[in-house]
N, C-alpha and C positions, 0 to 999 in steps of 0.2 A: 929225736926228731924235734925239729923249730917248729912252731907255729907262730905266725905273727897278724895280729887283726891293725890295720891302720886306720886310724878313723878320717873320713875325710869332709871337710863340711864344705860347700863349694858355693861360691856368687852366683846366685842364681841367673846375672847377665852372660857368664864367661862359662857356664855347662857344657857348652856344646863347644865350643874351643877346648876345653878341658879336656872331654871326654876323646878328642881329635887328638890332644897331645901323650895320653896315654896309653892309647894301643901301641904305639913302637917300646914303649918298656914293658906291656905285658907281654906281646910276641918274642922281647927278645930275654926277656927274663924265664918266661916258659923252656927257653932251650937252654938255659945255663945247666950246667951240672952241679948236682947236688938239690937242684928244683924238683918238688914231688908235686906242686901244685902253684897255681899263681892268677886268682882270679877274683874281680871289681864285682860287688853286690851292692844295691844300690835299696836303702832303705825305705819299707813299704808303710812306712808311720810317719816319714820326717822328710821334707820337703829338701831336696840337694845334699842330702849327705849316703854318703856313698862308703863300703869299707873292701881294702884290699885283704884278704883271705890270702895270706901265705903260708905253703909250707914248705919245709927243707929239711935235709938229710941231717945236716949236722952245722956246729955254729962258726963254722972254715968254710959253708956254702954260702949264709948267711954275710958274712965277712967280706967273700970272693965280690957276692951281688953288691953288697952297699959300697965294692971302690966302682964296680964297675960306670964303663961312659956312659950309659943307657941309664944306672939308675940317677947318678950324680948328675946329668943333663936334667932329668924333671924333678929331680928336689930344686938345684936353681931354680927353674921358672912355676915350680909349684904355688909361692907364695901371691902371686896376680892372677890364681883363680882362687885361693880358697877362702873362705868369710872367717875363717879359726882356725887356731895352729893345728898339725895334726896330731893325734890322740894316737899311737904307738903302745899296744899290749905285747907282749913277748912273751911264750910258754913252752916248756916244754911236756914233751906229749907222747906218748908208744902207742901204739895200735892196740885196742882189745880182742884178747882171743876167747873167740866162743864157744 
């Protein structure tokens, strides 16, 4: 299993455009295969920064998402809303059994 945290730190003028441009890659990332999760938390200490929560199957789903049109459309236009590059951690991770 992938786990990826994306850091995102966003113009505090263009949030709401932002946040507008990102639901179609979270909707359509959610139904990719090999997607086990795919969801934007938005930090409660820091004013505009926000981290995408991914996870995936294996690093061929990971792969599949980063050609896909959906994600490669808002990398383009990501750089006119965010105040800093984005901050990209990548782990890998199994489930604990109890």
């Amino acid at each position: 299993m992938i786990i990826i945290h994306a850091g995102l730190t966003v113009n505090p003028e263009k949030q709401e455009a932002f946040l507008k441009e990102l639901q179609p890659l979270i909707e359509a990332s959610r139904k990719e295969s090999g997607n086990i999760s795919y969801d934007l938390k938005k930090d409660t200490e820091k004013e505009n920064v926000f981290t995408m929560v991914e996870v995936w199957q294996d690093a061929a789903a990971v792969a599949s998402h980063n050609a896909s049109e959906h994600f490669t459309s808002f990398v383009a236009k990501a750089k006119e809303f965010l105040a800093a590059p984005l901050d990209v951690k990548a782990y890998e991770g199994q489930p604990l059994k109890h």
